[in-house]
C-alpha positions in Angstrom: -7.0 -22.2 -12.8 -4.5 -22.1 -15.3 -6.3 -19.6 -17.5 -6.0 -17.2 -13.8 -2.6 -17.9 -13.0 -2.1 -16.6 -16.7 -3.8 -13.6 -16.7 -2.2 -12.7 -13.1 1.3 -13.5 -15.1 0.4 -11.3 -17.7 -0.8 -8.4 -15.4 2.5 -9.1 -13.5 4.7 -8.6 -16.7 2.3 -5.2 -17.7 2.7 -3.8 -14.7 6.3 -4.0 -14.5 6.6 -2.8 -17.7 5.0 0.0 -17.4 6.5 1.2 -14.1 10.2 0.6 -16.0 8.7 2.8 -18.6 7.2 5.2 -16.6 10.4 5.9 -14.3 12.4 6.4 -18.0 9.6 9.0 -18.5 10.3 11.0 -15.3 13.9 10.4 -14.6 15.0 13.5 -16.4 12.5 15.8 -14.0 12.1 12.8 -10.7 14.6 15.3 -8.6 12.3 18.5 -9.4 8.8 16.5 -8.5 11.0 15.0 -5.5 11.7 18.8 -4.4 8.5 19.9 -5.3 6.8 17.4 -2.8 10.1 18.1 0.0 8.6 22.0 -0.3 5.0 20.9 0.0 6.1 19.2 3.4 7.7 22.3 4.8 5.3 24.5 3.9 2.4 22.2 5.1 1.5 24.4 8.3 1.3 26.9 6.7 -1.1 25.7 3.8 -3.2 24.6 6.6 -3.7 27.6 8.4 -4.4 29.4 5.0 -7.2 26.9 4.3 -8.2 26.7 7.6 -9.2 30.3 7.2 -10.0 30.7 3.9 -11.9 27.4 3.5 -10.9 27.3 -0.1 -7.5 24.3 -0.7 -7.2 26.4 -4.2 -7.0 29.6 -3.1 -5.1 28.5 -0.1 -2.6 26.4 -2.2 -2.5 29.5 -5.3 -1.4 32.0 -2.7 1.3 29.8 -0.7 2.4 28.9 -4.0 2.7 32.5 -5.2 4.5 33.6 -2.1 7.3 30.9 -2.5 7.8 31.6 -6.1 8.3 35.3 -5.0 10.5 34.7 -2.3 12.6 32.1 -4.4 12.2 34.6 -7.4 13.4 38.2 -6.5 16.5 36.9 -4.8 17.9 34.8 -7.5 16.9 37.5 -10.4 18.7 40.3 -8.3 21.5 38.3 -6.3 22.7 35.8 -9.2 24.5 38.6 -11.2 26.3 39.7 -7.9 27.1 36.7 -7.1 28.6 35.8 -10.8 30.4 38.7 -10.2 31.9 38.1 -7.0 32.6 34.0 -7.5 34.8 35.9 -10.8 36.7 38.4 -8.6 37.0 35.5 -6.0 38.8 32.9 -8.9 40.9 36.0 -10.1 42.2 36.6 -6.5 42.9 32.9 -6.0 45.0 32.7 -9.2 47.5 36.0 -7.6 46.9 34.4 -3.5 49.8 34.2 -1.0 48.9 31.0 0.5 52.0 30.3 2.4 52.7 33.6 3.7 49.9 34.0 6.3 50.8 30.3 7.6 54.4 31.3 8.0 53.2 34.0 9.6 51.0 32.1 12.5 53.5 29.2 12.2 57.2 30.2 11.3 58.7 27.3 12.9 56.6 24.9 11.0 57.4 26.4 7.7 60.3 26.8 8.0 61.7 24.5 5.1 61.4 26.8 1.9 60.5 23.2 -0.2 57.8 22.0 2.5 56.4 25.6 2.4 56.3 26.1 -1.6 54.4 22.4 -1.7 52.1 22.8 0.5 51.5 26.4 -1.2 50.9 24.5 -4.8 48.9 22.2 -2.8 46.4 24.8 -1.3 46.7 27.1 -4.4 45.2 23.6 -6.3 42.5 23.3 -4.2 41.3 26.4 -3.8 41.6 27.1 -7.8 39.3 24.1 -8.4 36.5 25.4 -5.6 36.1 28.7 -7.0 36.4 27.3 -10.7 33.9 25.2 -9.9 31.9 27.4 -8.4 32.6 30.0 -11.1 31.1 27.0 -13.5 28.3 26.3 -11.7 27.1 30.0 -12.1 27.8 30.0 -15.8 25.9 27.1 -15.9 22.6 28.5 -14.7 22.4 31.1 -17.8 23.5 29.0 -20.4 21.0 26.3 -19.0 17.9 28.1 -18.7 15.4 27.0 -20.6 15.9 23.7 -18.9 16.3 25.1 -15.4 12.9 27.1 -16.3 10.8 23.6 -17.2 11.9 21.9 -14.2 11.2 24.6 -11.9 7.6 24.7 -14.1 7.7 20.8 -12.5 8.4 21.5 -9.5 6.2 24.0 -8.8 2.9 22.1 -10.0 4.1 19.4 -8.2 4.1 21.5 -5.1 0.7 23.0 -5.9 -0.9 19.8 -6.1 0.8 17.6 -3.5 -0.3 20.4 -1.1 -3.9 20.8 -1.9 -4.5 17.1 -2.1 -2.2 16.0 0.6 -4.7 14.0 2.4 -5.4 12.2 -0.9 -1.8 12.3 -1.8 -1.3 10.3 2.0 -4.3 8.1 1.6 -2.6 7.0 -2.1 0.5 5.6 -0.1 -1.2 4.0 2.6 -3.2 1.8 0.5 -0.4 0.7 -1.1 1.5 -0.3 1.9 1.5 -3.6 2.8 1.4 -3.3 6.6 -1.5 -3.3 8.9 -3.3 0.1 9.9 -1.6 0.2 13.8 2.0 -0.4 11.8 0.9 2.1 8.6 0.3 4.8 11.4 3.4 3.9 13.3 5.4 4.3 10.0 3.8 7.3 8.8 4.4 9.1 12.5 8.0 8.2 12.6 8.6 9.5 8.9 6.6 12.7 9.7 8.8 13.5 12.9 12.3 12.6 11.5 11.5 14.0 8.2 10.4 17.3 10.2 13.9 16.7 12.1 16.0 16.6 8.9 14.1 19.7 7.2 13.8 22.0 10.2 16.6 20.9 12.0 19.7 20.5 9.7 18.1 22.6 6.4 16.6 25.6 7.8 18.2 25.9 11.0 21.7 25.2 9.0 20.8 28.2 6.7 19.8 30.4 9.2 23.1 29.9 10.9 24.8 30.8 7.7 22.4 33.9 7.3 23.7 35.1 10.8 27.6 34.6 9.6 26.7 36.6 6.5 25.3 39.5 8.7 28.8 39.7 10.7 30.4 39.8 6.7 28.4 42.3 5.4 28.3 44.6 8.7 32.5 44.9 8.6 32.6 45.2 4.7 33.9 41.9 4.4 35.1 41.1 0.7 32.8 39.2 -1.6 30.5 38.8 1.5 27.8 37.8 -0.5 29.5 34.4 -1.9 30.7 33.8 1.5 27.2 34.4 3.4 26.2 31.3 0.4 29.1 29.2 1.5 28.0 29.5 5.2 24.9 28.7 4.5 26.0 25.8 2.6 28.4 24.6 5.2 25.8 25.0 8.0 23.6 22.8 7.0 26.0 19.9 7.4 26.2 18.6 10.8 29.2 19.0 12.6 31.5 20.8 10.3 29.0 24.1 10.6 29.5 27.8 9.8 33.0 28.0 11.2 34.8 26.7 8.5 33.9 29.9 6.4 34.2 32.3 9.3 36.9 31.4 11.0 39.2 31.8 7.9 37.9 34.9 7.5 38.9 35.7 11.3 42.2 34.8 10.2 42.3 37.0 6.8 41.2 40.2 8.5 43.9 39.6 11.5 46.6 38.6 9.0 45.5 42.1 6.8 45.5 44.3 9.9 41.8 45.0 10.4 41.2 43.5 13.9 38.5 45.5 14.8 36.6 43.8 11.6 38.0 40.3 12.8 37.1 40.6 16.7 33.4 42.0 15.2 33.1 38.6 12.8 34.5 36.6 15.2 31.4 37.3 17.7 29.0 37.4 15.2 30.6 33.7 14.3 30.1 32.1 17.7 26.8 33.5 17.9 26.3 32.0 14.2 27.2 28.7 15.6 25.4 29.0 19.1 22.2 29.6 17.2 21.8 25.9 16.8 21.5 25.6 20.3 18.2 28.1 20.6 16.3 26.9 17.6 16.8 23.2 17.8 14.4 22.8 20.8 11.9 25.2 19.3 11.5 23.5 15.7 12.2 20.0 16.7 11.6 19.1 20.5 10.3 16.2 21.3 10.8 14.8 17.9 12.6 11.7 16.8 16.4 12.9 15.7 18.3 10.9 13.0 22.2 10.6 14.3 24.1 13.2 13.5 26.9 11.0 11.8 24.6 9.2 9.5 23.2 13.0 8.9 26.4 13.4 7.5 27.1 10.2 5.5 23.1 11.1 4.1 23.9 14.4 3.2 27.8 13.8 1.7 26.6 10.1 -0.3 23.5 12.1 -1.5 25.1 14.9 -2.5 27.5 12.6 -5.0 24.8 10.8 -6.3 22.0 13.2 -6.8 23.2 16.4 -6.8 22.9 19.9 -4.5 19.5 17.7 -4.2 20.9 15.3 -2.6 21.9 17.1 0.4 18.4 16.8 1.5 17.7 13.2 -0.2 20.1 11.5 1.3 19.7 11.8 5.3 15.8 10.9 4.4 16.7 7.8 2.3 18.4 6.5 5.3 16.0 7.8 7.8 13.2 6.1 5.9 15.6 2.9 6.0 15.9 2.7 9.6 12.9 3.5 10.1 11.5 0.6 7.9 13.8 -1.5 9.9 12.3 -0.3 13.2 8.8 -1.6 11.6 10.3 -4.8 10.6 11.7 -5.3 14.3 8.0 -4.0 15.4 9.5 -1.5 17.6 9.0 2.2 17.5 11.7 4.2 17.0 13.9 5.5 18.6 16.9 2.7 17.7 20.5 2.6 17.9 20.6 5.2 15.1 18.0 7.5 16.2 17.1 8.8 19.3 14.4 11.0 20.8 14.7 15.0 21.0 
């Protein structure tokens, strides 16, 4: 008995070890398998309508994974230098901007005070200097950190080749680990499957789209440096209630401010249409799913974005989904709770 309980120490102490050890290993490359696996969920119903035609899960997986490294691919190799360019002109302009003189403008009486006026002008001239430096940075960064960039995207895209053609297995791995029985196991995985497909479809891609749309209205009325703006409403799209608008509608109030209202009218119905679209798609990608509240959405996507990264944006709201979610198993109730709620 006492030679058992030792060896079940030992394994204990091994085992531990190891998994310490192993997480050390991948830490350095645990966001890029983590996306790599998020894009083998997205792209799921896809891989099995390739499959289920082709009958092959390597050739079905090879060609989705080819398509999404084109589609990733061409953009980035022909839009990053235009964007470099324009987040440049962008931190140039900010450095020579008249912040106060377009409020004073809409608002004379409440700038009236020549010292309230020039602070809040060093105030806004502050914070927009550190966004576009920042973002200036964050370009500069991708060149000078290639070769890195290039071996995690290596990672995650075998990680995403393999998750999806051994999903099943990759599924089956997870339940037996899971210490619950088979009626709660299928509970749990259903739940995570439809908030998950909530969070992905309805915040990421529907979020994006919307930003896509607001881009259109930039680039149709020769808006300047439309292409970083059309980024930074997709961005701001994806987070739940703060949307495109706050790209667009200081835009709106540029182009009426320079004169060109026909431009600002044009963007400013391409904007509400932008932020309408929300309305269409939502019941199309996600009805009659389980929806994650839109607050803790936000808290998700803001925390995760502080703690992991751009990553995080999408790691955040599933980390607390998963949470709740776990906590509706632990109450043996099926969600929805108080913080989720049926679509």
């Amino acid at each position: 008995m006492d030679d058992l309980y030792f060896k079940r120490i030992m394994t204990t102490i091994i085992l531990l070890f190891l998994v310490v050890v192993t997480f050390f290993l991948v830490k350095p490359i645990i966001l890029s398998i983590l996306l790599g696996i998020i894009l083998a969920f997205i792209l799921l119903p896809v891989y099995e309508k390739t499959n289920k035609f082709l009958k092959s899960p390597n050739i079905s997986a090879t060609i989705i994974c080819t398509c999404l490294i084109i589609i990733i691919l061409l953009p980035v190799w022909f839009l990053t230098p235009i964007a470099i360019e324009e987040s440049i002109k962008i931190y140039m302009a900010s450095q020579q901007m008249d912040f106060v003189g377009p409020l004073k403008a809409i608002f004379p009486s409440f700038f009236a005070s020549e010292t309230f006026s020039n602070e809040v002008g060093s105030i806004l001239h502050s914070f927009v200097t550190r966004i576009t430096n920042s973002i200036t940075n964050m370009f500069a960064e991708l060149i000078l950190n290639f070769p890195t960039l290039f071996l995690k995207s290596l990672v995650v895209i075998f990680t995403f080749f393999f998750v999806l053609r051994d999903n099943e297995k990759f599924v089956g791995y997870i339940e037996s680990l899971l210490p619950f029985s088979k009626d709660l196991q299928k509970n749990l995985f259903d739940s995570s499957r439809e908030i998950t497909l909530s969070v992905l479809y309805g915040q990421i891609v529907i979020g994006i789209f919307q930003g896509i749309v607001a881009g259109i209205g930039f680039f149709i009325f020769n808006v300047p440096n439309s292409l970083m703006l059309t980024l930074l409403a997709c961005a701001a799209g994806i987070f739940p209630i703060i949307g495109t608008g706050i790209i667009w509608v200081p835009v709106v109030v540029y182009l009426f401010v320079a004169g060109n209202t026909f431009s600002a009218v044009g963007v400013t119905i391409i904007g509400i249409i932008s932020s309408s679209v929300d309305n269409f798609l939502r019941p199309v990608f996600i009805s009659k799913r389980t929806k994650l509240n839109s607050s803790l959405v936000l808290i998700g996507m803001i925390g995760g974005l502080f703690m992991f990264g751009i990553l995080g944006i999408i790691l955040g709201p599933l980390i607390l989904a998963y949470l709740f979610i776990i906590l509706e198993v632990y109450r043996d109730k099926r969600v929805p709770g108080v913080f989720t709620k049926q679509e």
